[in-house]
C-alpha positions in Angstrom: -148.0 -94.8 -114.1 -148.8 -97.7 -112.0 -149.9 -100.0 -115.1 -146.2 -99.0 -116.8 -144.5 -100.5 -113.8 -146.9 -103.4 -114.0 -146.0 -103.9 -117.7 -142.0 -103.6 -117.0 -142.1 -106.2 -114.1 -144.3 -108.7 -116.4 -141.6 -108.3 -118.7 -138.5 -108.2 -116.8 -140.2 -111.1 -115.0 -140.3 -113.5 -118.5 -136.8 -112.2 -119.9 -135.0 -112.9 -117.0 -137.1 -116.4 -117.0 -135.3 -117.4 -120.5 -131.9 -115.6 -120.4 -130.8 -116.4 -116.5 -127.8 -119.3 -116.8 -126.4 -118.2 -113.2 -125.2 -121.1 -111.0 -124.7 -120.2 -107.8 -123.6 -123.8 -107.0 -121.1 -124.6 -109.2 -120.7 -123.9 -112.8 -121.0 -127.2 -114.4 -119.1 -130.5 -115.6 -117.1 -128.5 -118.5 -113.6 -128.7 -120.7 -111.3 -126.7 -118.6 -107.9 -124.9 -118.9 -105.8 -124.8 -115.4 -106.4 -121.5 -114.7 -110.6 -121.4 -115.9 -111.0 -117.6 -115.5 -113.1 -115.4 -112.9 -115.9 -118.2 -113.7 -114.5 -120.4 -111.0 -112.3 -118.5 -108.7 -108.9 -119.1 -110.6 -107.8 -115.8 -110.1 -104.8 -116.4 -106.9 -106.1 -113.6 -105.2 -109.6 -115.0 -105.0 -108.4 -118.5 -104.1 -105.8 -120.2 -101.3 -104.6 -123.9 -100.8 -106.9 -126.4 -100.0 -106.4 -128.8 -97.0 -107.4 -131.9 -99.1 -105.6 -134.8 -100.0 -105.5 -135.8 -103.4 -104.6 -139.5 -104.7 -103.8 -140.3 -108.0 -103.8 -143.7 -109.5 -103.3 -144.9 -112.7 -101.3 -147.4 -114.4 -98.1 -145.9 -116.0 -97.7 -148.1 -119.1 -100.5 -147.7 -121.8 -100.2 -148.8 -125.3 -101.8 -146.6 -127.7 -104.8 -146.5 -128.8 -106.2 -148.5 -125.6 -108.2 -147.8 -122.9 -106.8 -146.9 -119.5 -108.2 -145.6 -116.6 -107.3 -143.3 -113.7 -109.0 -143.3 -110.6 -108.6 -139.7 -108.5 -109.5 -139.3 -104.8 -110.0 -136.6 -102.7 -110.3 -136.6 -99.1 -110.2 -134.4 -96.0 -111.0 -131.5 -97.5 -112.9 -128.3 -95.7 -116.4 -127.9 -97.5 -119.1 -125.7 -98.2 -123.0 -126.8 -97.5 -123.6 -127.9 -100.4 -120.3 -130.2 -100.2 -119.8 -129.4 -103.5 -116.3 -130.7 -105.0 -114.9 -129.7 -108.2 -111.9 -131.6 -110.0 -109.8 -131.0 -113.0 -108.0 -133.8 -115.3 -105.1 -131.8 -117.1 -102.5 -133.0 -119.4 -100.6 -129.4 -118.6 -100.5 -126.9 -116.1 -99.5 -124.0 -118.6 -102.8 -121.9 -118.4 -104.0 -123.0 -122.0 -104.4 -126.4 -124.0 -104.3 -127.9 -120.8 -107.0 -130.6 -121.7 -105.3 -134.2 -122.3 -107.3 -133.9 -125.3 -104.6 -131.3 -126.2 -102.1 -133.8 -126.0 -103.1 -136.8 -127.4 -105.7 -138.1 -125.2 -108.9 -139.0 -126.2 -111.6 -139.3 -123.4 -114.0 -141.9 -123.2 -116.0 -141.4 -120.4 -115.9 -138.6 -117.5 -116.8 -140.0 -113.8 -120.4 -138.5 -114.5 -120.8 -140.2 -117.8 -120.1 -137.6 -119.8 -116.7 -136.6 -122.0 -115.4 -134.1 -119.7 -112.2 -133.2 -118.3 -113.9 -130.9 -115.2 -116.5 -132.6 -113.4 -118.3 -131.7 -110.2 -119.8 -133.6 -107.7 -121.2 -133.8 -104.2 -118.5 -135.1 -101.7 -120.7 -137.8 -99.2 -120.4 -137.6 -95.4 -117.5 -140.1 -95.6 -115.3 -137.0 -96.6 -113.8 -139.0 -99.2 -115.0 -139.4 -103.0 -112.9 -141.5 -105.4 -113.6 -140.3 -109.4 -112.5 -142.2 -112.4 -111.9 -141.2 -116.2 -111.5 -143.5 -118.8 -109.6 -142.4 -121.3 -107.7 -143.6 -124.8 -104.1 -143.4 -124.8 -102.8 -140.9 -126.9 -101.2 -142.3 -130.6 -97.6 -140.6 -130.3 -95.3 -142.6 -128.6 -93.3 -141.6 -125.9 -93.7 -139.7 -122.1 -97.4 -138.0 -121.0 -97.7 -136.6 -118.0 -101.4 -136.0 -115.8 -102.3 -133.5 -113.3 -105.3 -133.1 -111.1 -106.5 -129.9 -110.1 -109.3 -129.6 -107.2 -111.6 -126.8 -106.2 -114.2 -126.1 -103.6 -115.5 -124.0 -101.1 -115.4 -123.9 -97.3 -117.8 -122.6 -94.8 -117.6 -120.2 -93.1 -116.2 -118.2 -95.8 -116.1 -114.4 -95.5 -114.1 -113.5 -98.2 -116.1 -115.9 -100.6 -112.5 -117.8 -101.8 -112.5 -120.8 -103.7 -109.6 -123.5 -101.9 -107.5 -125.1 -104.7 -104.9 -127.5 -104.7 -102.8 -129.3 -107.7 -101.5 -132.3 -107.8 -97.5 -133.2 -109.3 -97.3 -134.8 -112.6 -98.2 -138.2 -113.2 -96.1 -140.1 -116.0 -97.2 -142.4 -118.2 -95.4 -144.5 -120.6 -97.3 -144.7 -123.9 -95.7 -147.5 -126.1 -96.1 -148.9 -129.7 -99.5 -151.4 -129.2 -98.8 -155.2 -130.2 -99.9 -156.1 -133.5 -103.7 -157.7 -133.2 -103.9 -156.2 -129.7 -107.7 -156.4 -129.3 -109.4 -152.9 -127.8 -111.7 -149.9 -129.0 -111.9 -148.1 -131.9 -110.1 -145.1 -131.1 -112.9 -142.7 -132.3 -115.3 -144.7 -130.3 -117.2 -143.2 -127.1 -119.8 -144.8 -124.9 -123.4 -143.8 -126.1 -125.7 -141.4 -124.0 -129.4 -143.0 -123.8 -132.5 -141.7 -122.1 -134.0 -143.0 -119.0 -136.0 -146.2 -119.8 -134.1 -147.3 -123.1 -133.1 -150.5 -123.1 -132.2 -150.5 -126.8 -128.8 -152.1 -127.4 -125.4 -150.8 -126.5 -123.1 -150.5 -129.1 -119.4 -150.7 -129.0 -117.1 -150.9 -131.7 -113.4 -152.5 -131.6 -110.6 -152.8 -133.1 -108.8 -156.1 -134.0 -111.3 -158.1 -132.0 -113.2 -161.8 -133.2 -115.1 -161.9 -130.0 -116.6 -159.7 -126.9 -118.4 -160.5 -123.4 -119.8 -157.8 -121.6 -120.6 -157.8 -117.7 -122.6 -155.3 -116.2 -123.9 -154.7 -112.6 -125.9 -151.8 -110.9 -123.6 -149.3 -108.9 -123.2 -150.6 -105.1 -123.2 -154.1 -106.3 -120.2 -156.7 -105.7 -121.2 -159.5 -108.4 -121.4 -159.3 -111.6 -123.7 -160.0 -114.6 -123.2 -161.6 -118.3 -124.7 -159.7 -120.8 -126.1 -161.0 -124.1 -123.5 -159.9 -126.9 -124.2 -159.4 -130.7 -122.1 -158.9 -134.1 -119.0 -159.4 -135.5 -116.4 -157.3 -137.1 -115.8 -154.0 -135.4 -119.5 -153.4 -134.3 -120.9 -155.8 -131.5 -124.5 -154.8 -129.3 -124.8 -155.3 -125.6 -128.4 -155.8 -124.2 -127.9 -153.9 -120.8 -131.1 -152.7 -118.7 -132.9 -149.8 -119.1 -131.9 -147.0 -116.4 -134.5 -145.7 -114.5 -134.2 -142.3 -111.9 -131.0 -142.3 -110.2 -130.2 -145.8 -110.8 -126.4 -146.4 -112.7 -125.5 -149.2 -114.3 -121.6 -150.2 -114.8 -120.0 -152.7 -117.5 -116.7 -154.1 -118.3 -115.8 -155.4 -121.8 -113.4 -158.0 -122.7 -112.2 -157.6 -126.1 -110.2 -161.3 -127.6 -109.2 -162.6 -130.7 -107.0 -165.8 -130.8 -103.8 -164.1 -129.4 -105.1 -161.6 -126.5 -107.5 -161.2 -124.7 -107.5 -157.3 -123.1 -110.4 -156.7 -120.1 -111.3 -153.1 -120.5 -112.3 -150.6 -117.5 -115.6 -150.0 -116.0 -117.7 -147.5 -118.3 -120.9 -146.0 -117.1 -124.5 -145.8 -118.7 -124.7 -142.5 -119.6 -128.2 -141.5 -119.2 -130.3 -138.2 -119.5 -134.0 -137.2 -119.0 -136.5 -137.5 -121.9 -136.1 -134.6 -124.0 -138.9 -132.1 -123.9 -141.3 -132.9 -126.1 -142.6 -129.3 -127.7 -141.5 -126.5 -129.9 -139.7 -123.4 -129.0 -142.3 -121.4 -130.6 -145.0 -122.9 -128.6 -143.3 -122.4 -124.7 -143.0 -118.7 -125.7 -146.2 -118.1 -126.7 -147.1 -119.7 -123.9 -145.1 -117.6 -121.5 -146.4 -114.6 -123.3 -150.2 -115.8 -122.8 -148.8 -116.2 -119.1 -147.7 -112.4 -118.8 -150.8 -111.0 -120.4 -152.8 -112.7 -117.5 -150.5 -111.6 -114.6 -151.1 -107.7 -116.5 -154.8 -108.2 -116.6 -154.8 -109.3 -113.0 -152.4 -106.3 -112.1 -154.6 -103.9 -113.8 -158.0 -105.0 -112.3 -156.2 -104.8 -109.0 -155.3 -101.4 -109.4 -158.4 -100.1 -110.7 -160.0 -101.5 -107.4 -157.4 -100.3 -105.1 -157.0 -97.0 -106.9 -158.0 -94.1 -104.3 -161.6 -92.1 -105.4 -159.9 -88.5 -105.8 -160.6 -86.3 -108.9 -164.4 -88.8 -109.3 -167.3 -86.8 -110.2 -170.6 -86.8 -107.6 -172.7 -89.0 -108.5 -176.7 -87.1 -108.5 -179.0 -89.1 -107.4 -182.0 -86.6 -107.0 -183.9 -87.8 -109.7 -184.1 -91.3 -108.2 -185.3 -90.1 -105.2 -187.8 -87.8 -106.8 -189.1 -90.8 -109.0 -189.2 -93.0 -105.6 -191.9 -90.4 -104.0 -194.1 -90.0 -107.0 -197.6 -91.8 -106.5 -197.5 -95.2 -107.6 -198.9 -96.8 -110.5 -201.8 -98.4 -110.9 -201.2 -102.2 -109.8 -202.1 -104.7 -112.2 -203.9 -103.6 -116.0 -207.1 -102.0 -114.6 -208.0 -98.8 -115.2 -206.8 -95.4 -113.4 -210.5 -94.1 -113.1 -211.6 -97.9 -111.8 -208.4 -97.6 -109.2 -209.2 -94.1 -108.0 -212.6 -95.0 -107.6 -212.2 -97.8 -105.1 -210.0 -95.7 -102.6 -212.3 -94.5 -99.7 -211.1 -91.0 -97.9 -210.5 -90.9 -94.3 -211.9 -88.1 -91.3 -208.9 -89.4 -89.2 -206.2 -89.7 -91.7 -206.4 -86.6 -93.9 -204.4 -86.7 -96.9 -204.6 -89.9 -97.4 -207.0 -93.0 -99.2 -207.1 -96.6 -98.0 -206.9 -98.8 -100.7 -209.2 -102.1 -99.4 -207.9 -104.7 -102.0 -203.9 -104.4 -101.9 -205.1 -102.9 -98.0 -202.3 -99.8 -97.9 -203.0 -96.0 -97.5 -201.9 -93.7 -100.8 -201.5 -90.4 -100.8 -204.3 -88.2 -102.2 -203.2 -86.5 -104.8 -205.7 -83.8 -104.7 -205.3 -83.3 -101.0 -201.6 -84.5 -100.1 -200.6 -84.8 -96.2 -199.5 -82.1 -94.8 -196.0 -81.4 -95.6 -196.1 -82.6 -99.2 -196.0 -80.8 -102.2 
């Protein structure tokens, strides 16, 4: 019985290693509807108003096609401990296609240098966190409007509520670009690299003869030029490698002999090293792992196990076989043994034995007592 439970908790143990994806801080940057289900509280009886302030800035003429970027910020807002902050860039507050990417809106870059439209982060002690996407205007002419949506927790919180608050729409003009306006290709999206590469960073234009690039690490003030490649549509950057938590920023400037358009800030998007391995080879691992937490289970409980039900042990013969007369030391003969032991008046029953100097019992005339 006891080795059956061993065996289930072995292998609840590695099942629930590979299939857990629970998050019990937060569920992830994501692409998000207004209301995103149970999966983040946006059920109103689960939720009430937050007591933030949210800020939305952006400018509201964009051509299409081009980059634009809109800087959200959220302040004053009641937080959980782990000051975790989650914020929503909709195009719609209908329930469904709510992503901008439903209407037109193509985005570049998420404030944590991914593509997504829900981001979280971790608010600092200042209360206040400014986020900014950078997106590509939508192609269709005419009026877009943006929301921001904001969740988070609060502490205490009894009833386990998520606070949410949504901001009114933001419009923005989107008009017919100039001919030869110089800006990205409009299927064009910064490049994720892992920590350390310094490989080039590649951007590709439209209607552009030349680019600069500056870049500079996050908390900085001045600027750097970066060395530029190419020609055409296709140009490389050399920017540093990122290493840890460091983030580096850059700012195009795409030209040609009419304009000359200075992009928003983009992000290095970085990620750890991918894990260098096969599937095949972790779980056989993990298996090897369980079998060695059973064998150590199974040992334990044979030790531990209580003596009950055992059968006595007899251990007469080895006692008999203890009180027997010794052997004859060495290889000399019996008679040549026997023959050297001298009897005793004083000590009947027994025969001293001068060379290994010890009495033995005489066998012919045993001690009293003995049989």
């Amino acid at each position: 019985m006891r080795s059956r439970v061993a065996v289930l908790a072995v292998i609840a143990l590695l099942l629930a290693t590979g299939a857990s994806v629970a998050n019990p801080g937060g569920e992830g940057d994501a692409d998000r509807d207004y209301t995103c289900g149970g999966s983040c509280h946006g059920d109103p009886a689960l939720s009430s108003p937050s007591d933030g302030t949210v800020t939305v800035t952006t400018d509201p003429l964009a051509f299409s096609g081009t980059a634009t970027a809109v800087h959200v910020t959220v302040s004053g807002m009641s937080l959980s401990g782990n000051r975790l902050l989650g914020v929503f860039l909709l195009g719609s507050a209908n329930g469904n296609d709510d992503h901008p990417d439903d209407h037109g809106w193509s985005i570049l870059q998420d404030p944590n240098g991914g593509t997504r439209n829900y981001v979280e982060v971790v608010v600092p002690p200042s209360d206040s966190v400014t986020l900014t996407w950078v997106m590509l205007a939508p192609e269709q002419i005419g009026i877009q409007t943006l929301l921001v949506e904001i969740h988070h927790g609060s502490s205490p919180n009894s009833n386990n509520w998520a606070f949410s608050a949504l901001t009114r729409g933001y419009v923005v003009d989107i008009q017919s670009v100039p001919e030869n306006l110089p800006s990205f290709a409009f299927d064009w999206a910064p490049e994720t690299r892992v920590t350390g590469d310094d490989s080039p960073t590649v951007i590709r234009t439209r209607n552009t003869t030349s680019v600069s690039v500056q870049w500079m690490l996050e908390g900085e003030w001045v600027p750097h030029d970066a060395e530029v490649t190419g020609e055409g549509d296709e140009w490389h950057a050399m920017l540093p490698a990122t290493i840890g938590d460091t983030r580096i920023q850059y700012q195009v400037t795409t030209s040609n002999g009419d304009f000359s358009i200075v992009q928003p800030w983009l992000t290095v998007a970085t990620e750890p090293a991918p894990f260098d391995g096969e599937i095949w080879g972790a779980r056989m691992q993990s298996l090897a792992f369980g079998l060695l937490v059973m064998a150590f289970l199974l040992s334990l409980q044979a030790r531990l196990s209580p003596w009950e039900g055992r059968p006595e042990l007899d251990h007469t013969g080895e006692v008999e076989e203890a009180e027997a007369p010794p052997e004859p030391p060495g290889l000399e003969s019996a008679d040549d043994y026997w023959s050297r032991l001298v009897s005793s008046e004083e000590n009947p029953g027994w025969l001293w034995d001068p060379v290994e100097e010890e009495w033995v019992a005489d066998p012919d005339n045993p001690p009293e007592g003995d049989e």
